[in-house]
C-alpha positions in Angstrom: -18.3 36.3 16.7 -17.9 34.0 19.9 -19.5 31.1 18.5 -16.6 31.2 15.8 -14.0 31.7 17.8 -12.6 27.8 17.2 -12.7 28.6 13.5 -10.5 31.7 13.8 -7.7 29.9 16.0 -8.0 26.9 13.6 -7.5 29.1 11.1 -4.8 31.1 12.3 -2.6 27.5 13.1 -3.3 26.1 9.7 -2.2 29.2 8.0 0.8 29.0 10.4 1.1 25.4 9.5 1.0 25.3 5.8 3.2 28.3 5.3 6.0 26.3 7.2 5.1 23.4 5.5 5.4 24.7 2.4 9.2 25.7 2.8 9.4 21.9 4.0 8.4 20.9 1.4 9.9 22.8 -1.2 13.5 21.6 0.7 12.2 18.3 -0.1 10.7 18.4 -3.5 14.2 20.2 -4.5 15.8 17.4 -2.8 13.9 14.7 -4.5 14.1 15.8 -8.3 17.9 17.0 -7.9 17.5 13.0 -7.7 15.1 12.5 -10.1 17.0 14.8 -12.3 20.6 13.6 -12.1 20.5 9.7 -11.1 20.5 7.3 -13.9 16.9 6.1 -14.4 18.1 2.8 -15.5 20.1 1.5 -12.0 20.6 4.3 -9.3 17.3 6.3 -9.1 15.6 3.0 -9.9 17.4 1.6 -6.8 16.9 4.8 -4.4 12.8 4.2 -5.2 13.0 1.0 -3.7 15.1 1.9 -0.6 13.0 5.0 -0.2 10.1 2.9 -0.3 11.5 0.7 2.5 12.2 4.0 4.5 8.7 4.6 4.9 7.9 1.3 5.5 10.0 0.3 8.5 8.8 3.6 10.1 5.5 2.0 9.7 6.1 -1.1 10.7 7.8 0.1 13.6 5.1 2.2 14.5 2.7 -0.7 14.9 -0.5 1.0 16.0 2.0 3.2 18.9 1.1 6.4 17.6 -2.5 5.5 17.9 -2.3 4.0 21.1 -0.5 7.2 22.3 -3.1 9.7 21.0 -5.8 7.4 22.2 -4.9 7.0 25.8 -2.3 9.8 25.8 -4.5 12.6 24.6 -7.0 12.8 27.4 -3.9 12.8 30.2 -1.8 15.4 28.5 -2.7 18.2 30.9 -1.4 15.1 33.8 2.3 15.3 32.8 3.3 12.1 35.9 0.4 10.0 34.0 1.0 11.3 30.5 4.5 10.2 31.0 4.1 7.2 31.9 2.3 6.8 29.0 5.0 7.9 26.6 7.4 4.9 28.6 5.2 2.2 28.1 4.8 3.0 24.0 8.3 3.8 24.2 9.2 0.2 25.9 7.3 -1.1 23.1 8.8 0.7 20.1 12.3 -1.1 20.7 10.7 -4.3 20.2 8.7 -3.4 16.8 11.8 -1.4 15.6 13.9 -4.5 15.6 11.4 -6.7 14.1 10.9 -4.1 11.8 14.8 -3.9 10.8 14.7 -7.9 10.3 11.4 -8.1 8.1 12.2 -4.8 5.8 16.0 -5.3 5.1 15.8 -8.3 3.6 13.0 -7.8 1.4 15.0 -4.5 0.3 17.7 -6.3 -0.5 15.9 -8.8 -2.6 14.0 -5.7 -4.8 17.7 -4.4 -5.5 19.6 -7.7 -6.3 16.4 -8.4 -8.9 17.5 -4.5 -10.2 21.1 -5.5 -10.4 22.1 -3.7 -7.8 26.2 -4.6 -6.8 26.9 -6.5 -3.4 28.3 -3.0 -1.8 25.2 -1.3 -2.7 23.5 -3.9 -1.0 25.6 -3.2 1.9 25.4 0.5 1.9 21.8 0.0 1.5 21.0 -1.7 4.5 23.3 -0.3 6.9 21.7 3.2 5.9 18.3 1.7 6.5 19.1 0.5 9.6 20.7 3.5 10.9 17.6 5.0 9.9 15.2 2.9 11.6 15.5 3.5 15.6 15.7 7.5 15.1 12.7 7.7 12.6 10.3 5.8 14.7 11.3 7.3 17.4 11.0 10.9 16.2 7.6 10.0 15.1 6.6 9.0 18.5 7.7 12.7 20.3 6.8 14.6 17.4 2.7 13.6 18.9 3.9 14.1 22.4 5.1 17.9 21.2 1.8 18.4 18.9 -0.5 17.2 22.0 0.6 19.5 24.0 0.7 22.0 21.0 4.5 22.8 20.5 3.5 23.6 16.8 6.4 26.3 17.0 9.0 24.7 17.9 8.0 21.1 16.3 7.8 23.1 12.6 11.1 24.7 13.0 12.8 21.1 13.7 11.2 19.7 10.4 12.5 22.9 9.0 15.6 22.5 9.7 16.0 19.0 9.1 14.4 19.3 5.4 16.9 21.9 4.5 19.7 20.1 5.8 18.9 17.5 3.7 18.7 19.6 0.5 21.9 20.8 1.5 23.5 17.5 2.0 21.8 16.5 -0.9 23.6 18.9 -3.6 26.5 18.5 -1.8 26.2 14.8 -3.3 25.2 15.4 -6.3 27.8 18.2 -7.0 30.9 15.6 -5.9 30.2 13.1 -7.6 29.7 15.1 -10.8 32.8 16.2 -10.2 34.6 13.2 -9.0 32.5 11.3 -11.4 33.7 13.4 -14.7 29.9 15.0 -14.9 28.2 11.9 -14.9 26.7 10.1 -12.6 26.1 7.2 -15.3 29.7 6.4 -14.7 29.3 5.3 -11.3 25.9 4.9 -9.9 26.4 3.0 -6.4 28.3 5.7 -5.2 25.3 8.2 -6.7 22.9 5.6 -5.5 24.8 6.0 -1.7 25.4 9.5 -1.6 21.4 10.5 -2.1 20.3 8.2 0.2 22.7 8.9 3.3 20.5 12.5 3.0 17.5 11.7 4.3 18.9 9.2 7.0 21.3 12.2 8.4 18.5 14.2 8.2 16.0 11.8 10.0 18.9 11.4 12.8 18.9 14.9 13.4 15.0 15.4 13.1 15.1 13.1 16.4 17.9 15.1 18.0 15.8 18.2 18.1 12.5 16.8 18.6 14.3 14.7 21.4 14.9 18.0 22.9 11.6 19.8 22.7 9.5 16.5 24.4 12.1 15.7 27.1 10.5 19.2 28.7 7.2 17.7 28.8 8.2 14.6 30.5 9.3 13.1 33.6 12.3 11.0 33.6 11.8 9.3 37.0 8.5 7.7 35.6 8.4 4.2 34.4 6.2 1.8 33.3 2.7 1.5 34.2 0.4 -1.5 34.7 -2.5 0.9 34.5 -1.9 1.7 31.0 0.1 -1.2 29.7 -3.1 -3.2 29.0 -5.0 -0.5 27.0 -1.7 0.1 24.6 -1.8 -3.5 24.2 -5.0 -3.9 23.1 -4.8 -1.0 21.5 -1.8 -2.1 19.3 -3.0 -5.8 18.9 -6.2 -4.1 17.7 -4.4 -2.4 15.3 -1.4 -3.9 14.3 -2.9 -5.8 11.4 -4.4 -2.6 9.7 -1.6 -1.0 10.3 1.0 -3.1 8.7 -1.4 -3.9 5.7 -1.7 0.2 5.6 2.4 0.2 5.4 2.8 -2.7 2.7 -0.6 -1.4 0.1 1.2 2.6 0.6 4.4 0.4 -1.1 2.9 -2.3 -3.4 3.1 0.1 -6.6 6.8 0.1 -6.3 7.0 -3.5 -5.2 4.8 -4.8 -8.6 6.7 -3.0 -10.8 10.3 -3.8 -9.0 8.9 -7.6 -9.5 7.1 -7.3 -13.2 8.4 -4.7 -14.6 12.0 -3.1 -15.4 14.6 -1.0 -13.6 13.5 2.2 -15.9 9.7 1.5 -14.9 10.6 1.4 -11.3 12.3 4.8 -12.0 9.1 6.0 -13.6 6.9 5.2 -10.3 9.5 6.6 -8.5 9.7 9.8 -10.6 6.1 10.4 -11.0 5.6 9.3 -7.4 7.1 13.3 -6.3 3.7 14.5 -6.9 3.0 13.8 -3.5 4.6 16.7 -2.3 1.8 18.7 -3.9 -0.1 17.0 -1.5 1.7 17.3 1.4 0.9 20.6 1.9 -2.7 19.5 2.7 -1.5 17.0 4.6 0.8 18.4 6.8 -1.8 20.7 8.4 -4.1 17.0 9.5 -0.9 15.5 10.9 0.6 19.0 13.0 -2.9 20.1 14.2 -5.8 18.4 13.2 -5.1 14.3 14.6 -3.9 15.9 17.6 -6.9 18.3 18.3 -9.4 15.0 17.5 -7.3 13.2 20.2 -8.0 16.1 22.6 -11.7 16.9 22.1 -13.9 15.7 24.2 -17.1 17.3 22.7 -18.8 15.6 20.0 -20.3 18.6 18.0 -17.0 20.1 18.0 -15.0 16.9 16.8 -17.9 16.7 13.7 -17.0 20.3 13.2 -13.5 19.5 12.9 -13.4 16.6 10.8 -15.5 18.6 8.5 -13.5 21.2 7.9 -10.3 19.2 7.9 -12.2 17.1 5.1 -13.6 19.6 3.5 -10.4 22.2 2.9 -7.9 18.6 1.3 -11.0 17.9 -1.1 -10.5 22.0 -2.6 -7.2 21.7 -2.3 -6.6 18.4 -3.8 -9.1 19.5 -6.4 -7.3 22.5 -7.5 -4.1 20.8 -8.0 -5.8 17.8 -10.0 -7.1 20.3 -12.0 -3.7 22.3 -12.6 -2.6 18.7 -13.5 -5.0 18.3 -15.9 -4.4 21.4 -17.5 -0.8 21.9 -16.8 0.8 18.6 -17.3 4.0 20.0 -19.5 5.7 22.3 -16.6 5.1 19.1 -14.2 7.0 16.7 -16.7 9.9 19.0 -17.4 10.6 19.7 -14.0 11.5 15.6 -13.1 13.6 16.0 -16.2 13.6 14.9 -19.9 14.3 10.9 -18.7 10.5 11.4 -17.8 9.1 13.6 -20.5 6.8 10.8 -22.0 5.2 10.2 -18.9 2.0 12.6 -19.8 -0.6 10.3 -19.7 0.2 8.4 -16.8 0.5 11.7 -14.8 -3.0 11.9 -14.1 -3.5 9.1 -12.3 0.1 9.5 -10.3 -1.6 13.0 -9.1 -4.7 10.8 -8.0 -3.2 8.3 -5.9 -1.5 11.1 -3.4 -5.1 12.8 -3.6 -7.0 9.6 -2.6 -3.9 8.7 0.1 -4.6 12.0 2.0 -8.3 11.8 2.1 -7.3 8.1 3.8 -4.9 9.3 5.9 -7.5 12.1 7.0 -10.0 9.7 7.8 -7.7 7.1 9.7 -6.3 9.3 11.7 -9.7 10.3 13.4 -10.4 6.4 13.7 -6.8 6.2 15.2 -7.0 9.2 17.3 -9.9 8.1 19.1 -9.1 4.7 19.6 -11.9 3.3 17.5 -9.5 1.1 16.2 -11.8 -2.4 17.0 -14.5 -1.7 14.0 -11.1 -1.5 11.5 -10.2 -5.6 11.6 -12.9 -5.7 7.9 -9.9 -3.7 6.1 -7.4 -6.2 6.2 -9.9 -9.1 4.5 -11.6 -6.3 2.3 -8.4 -5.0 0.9 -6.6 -8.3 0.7 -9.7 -9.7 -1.5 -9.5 -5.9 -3.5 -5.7 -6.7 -4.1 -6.4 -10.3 -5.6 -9.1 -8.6 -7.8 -6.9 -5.9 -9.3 -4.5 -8.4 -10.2 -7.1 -9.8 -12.9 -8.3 -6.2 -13.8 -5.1 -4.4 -14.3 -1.7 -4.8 -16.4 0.6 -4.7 -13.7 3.8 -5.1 -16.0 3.3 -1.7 -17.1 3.0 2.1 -15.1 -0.5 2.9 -16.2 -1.0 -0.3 -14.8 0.4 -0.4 -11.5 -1.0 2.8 -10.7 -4.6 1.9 -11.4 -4.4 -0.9 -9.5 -3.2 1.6 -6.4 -6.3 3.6 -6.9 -8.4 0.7 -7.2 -6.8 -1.0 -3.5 -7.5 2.3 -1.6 -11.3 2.6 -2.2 -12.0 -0.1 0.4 -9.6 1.4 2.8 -11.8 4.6 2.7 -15.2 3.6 2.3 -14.5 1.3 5.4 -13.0 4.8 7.0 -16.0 6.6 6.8 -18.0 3.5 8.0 -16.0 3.2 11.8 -16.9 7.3 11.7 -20.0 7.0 11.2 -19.8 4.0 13.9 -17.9 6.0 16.6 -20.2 8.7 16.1 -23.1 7.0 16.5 -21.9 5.2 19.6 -21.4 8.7 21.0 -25.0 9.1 20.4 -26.0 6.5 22.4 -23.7 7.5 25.5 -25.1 10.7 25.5 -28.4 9.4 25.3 -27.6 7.0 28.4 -26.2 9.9 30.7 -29.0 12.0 29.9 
């Protein structure tokens, strides 16, 4: 049927999408609960939450609102490649700045969670010269992974996350299994070296995530092209717009792991961490928004069409989320013994870890069509609205204990969406009345 001809090619990229994604993801669940499994709970997997925790938010921080400003006055031009170029170099010029300032604010804070976890001084060293190897190829590999999925280079933008995620299961037993063996099949008996070993996984594998991204965009772009005056203001108001929402985004994605790193003890950081995995369930919903759906509501230019999407994007995460809530719910033994028996009496708070991911991705879905269009002004009531829900949770909830922390997580990320689906409903009916003004 014509009329469904969109839904057939959506289909057949999200089927292509998740399918890929879910070997991605399987690299990295493997790699995360080899972790889970065989770090001590008590110091090194305790300390690898926390410095995975500050992986994800110096990517964020360094992002500042440039992946949005890129979509948002990027995805119109893509078919332009002198303009859309130019584009790219302007973000680009920016992302050096927000990268550093990222490095400064993040790497002290990190090392301020592990000296309160007892982490020893070279730990603290290893630890932050990982993290800021890390920084400058992450961000960056963000920024030309959306220049390969505007122009739709799913193919070859799947196979370098493929790659990268099984090099870093690889490199990841490869750590494990030496320092058993060095360690005397322990990794009790010296867990900085443990601690080191993991993390240096995902940072190799983040470098080389660039290098072949790198590759793939420097095709679409022109080299010659420089910055542009044209475009310099709209990425700046773009990015002062929001920068605020964003880096409140970064720091409530973290605060679970801060609280407890703060109130609670290094084996309750471990448990966060631990239980915190379930999000790769999720990420097989999620993947599909970030590869195909944020970059098809940067391109569309038609507003039926764009409801249409965000519809079905919405619609396909709240079965899918469902069905693994409910396997959860029914299932929760197989879950606990695969992070190991350190975890095994984690049962009850496993519910609510499999909600947070669930309530994230519904977020992240919404978001990124604010962010994608560039109706980015409406979202300045988050920062307020989920500062004010933050000092509220900390009279409602225990936050010295798991249960605790995690329903205060919940409770922080209803405002974030109910304010989501507001600047939709906004943006859409703005597009009514521009219509209405044309016609």
């Amino acid at each position: 049927m014509p009329g469904f001809s969109w839904l057939r090619r959506w289909g057949l990229r999200l089927g292509g999408v998740v399918g890929a994604q879910g070997i991605v993801q399987l690299c990295n669940a493997t790699a995360g609960l080899l972790a889970v499994r065989f770090l001590p709970r008590e110091s090194a997997y305790a300390w690898f939450t926390v410095a995975s925790s500050m992986m994800i938010m110096v990517t964020l921080f360094s992002d500042s609102g440039l992946s949005a400003a890129l979509q948002a006055v990027g995805g119109p031009l893509w078919e332009d490649r002198r303009r859309f170029s130019s584009v790219v170099s302007v973000v680009r010029n920016w992302q050096r700045w927000t990268t550093a300032a990222a490095v400064l604010m993040v790497v002290p804070w990190m090392l301020v969670l592990l000296h309160r976890l007892h982490a020893p001084l070279w730990g603290l060293i290893g630890a932050a010269f990982l993290l800021t190897v890390f920084a400058w190829p992450a961000a960056a590999g963000i920024l030309l992974s959306h220049v390969n999925r505007l122009h739709s280079k799913l193919r070859p933008q799947v196979m370098a996350e493929l790659i990268s995620a099984f090099v870093r299961l690889v490199l990841t037993v490869v750590s494990v299994v030496l320092c058993l063996w060095l360690l005397g099949g322990t990794l009790a008996s010296g867990p900085v070296g443990a601690f080191l070993a993991v993390l240096a996984a995902p940072v190799l594998a983040g470098v080389l995530l660039y290098a072949l991204v790198r590759r793939e965009a420097s095709q679409l772009l022109d080299d010659d092209v420089g910055s542009s005056h044209e475009f310099d203001a709209r990425i700046r108001g773009i990015v002062a717009g929001s920068m605020a929402f964003t880096l409140y985004y970064g720091l409530q994605g973290q605060v679970s792991t801060w609280l407890i790193s703060l109130h609670g003890s290094s084996t309750q950081v471990a448990d966060v961490g631990a239980l915190s995995r379930l999000g790769v369930l999720f990420s097989l919903a999620t993947a599909p928004v970030v590869q195909v759906a944020t970059p098809a509501f940067a391109r569309c230019r038609e507003r039926d069409k764009l409801r249409r999407q965000l519809l079905l994007t919405g619609g396909l995460f709240v079965l899918f989320s469902g069905g693994i809530l409910l396997l959860v719910t029914l299932l929760p033994g197989p879950l606990l013994w695969l992070l190991g028996p350190q975890y095994a009496h984690l049962s009850m708070e496993l519910r609510l870890a499999a909600l947070v991911p669930a309530v994230t991705g519904l977020c992240g879905i919404t978001w990124g069509l604010v962010m994608a269009r560039g109706w980015i002004k409406s979202s300045a009531l988050v920062v307020p609205a989920g500062i004010a829900a933050q000092v509220a949770g900390v009279f409602l909830f225990d936050l010295t204990t798991v249960s605790g922390v995690l329903e205060f997580n919940l409770f922080v990320l209803l405002p974030i969406l109910l304010l989501a689906c507001l600047v939709i409903w906004r943006g859409f009916g703005k597009w009514n009345e521009a219509a209405e003004t044309e016609s």
